[in-house]
N, C-alpha and C positions, 0 to 999 in steps of 0.2 A: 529113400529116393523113389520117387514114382516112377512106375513100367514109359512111362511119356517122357518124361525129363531124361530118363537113360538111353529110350532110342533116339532121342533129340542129339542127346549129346554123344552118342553112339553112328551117328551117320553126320552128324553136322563137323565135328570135330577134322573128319579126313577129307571132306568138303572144304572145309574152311583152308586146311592146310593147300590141296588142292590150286585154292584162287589165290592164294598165296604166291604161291612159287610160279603161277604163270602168269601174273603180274608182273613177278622180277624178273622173269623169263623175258616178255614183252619188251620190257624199261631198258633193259642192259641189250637185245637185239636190235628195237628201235634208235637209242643213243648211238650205238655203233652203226649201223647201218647209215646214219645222220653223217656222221662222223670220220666216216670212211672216206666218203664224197671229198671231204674240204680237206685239199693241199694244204700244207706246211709251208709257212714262206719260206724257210731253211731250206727246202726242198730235199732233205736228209731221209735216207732210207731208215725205218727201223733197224735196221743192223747195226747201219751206221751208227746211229744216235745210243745203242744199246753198248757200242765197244768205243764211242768216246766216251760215254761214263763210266762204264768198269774202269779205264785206261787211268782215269781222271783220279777212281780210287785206289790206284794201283793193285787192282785184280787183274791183269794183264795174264794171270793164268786161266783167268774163267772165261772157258770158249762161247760162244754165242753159234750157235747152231738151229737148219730153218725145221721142222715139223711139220707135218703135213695136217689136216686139217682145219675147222674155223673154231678160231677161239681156244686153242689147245696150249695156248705158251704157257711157260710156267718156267720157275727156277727149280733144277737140281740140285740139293745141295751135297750128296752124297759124290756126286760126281762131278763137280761145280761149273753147272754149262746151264746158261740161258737159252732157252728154245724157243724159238717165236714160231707162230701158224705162217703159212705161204703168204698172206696177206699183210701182216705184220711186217713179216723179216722184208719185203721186199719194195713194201709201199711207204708211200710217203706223205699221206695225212697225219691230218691232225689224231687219229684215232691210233694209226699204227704208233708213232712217236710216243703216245703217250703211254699203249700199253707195251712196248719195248721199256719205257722209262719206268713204270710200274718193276716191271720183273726185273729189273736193276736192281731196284730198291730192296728186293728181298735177295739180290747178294750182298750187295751192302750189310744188310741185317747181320745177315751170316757173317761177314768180315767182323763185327763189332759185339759177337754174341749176344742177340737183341734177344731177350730175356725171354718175350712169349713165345719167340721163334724155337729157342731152346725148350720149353714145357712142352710145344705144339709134336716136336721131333721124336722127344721122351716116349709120347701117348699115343705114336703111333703102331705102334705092336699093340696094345693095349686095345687100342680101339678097333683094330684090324680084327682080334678075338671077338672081341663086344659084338661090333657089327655080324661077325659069321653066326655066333652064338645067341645074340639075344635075343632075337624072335623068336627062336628055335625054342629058346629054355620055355619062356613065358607059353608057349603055344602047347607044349609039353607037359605045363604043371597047369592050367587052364581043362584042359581034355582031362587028367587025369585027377583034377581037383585037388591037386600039390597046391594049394596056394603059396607056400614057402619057396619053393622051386620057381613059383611062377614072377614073386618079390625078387628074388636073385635077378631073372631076367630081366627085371626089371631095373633094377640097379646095375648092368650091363649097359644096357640103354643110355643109362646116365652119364656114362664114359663118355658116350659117343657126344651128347650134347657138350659136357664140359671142353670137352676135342675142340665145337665149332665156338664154344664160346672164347675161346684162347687163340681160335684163328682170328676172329673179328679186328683185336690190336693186327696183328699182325699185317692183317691186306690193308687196314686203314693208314695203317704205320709206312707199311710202300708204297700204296698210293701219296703220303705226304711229301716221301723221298725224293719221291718221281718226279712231282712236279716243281719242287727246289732245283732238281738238275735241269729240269726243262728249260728254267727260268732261271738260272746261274749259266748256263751256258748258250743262253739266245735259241735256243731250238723252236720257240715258240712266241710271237708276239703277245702281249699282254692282251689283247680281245680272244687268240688262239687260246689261248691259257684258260680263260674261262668257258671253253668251249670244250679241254682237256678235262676240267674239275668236274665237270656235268656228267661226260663218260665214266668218267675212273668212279664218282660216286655211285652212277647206274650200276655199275660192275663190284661195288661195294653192295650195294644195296641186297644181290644174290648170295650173300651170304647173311644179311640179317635173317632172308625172308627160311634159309635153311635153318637159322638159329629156332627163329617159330614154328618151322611146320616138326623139327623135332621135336619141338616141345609137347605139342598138342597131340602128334603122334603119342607120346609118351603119356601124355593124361590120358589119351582114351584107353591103352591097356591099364592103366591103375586105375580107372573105374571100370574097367573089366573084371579086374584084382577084387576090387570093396567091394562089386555087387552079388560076385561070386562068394565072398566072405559072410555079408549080411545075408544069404540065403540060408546059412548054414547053422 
């Protein structure tokens, strides 16, 4: 490989990742921001809408509880409580409903041992190591010409992508949920509904763009790896 084609792909590569993720960044704050705006003919609070669909699957044990900041909700599952951000829990667009409806879906999951939700659970110790550790190894065996040390780290890494690749079912899986209960339970007119599928997709789409920028993170240290090898 030529000294040109390496620094190309040596600074283009974290670049690339870079325009990546503030794409998705853009998409998923624009959509919502869109989406915030437009009431819910229901006029149903995310709460609300989040604890008649537990109710509906009789999770009547999993509390739904508000969180403070934007865009923080998420399921517990260790603990089994739906958390919705201040905007979310209390509002009543189209945007709140839907992603109250979302993070339903991954209790639901949990009620029916949704299989990549089970792997995704498994590899988080896993990946919680990978991540502390594997820049660390690679940057270690790199300085000190360990190229084998620095392969381990690198295969650390690998965790961590396989992790986002086994999230992707996952959030796409409750986003599908979501919008079944949306729409099995009137919470959303059919024009709302497709104004629902455009968010919850934007807010899918942030994790493809995670899926790529680890990827290409990850090739630029393995051509760090090989051109440190063929020097040798």
């Amino acid at each position: 490989m030529s000294e040109f084609t390496y620094m190309a792909l040596y600074y283009g590569l974290p670049m690339l990742a870079l325009i990546i993720t503030s794409l998705a960044q853009l998409f998923i704050t624009g959509n919502y921001s869109k989406y915030k705006q437009v009431p819910a003919y229901s006029n149903k609070r995310g709460c609300e809408v989040a604890r008649q669909i537990l109710d509906k699957h009789g999770l009547k044990k999993v509390k739904v509880e508000q969180v403070s900041g934007n865009l923080t909700d998420h399921y517990d599952p260790t603990t089994k409580v739906v958390r919705l951000s201040d905007d979310i829990y209390s509002g009543t667009s189209i945007a709140a409903v839907s992603v109250a409806a979302h993070e339903c879906g991954h209790a639901i999951q949990d009620k029916v041992s949704y299989t990549p939700m089970r792997i995704r659970a498994k590899l988080v110790p896993v990946v919680n190591f990978s991540t502390k550790f594997g820049y660390i190894v690679i940057m270690i065996g790199l300085i000190l010409g360990a190229l084998k040390l620095a392969t381990i780290g690198l295969i650390l890494l690998l965790t961590m992508l396989l992790f986002q690749l086994v999230t992707l079912p996952v959030e796409f899986d409750a986003s599908r949920r979501g919008k079944i209960e949306l729409d099995e339970l009137h919470i959303l007119n059919s024009s709302e509904q497709q104004g629902a599928a455009k968010m919850l997709r934007a807010a899918a789409f942030t994790y493809v763009a995670s899926v790529l920028s680890t990827l290409l993170e990850i090739l630029r240290f393995a051509l760090m790896i090989f051109a440190r090898n063929d020097d040798k």
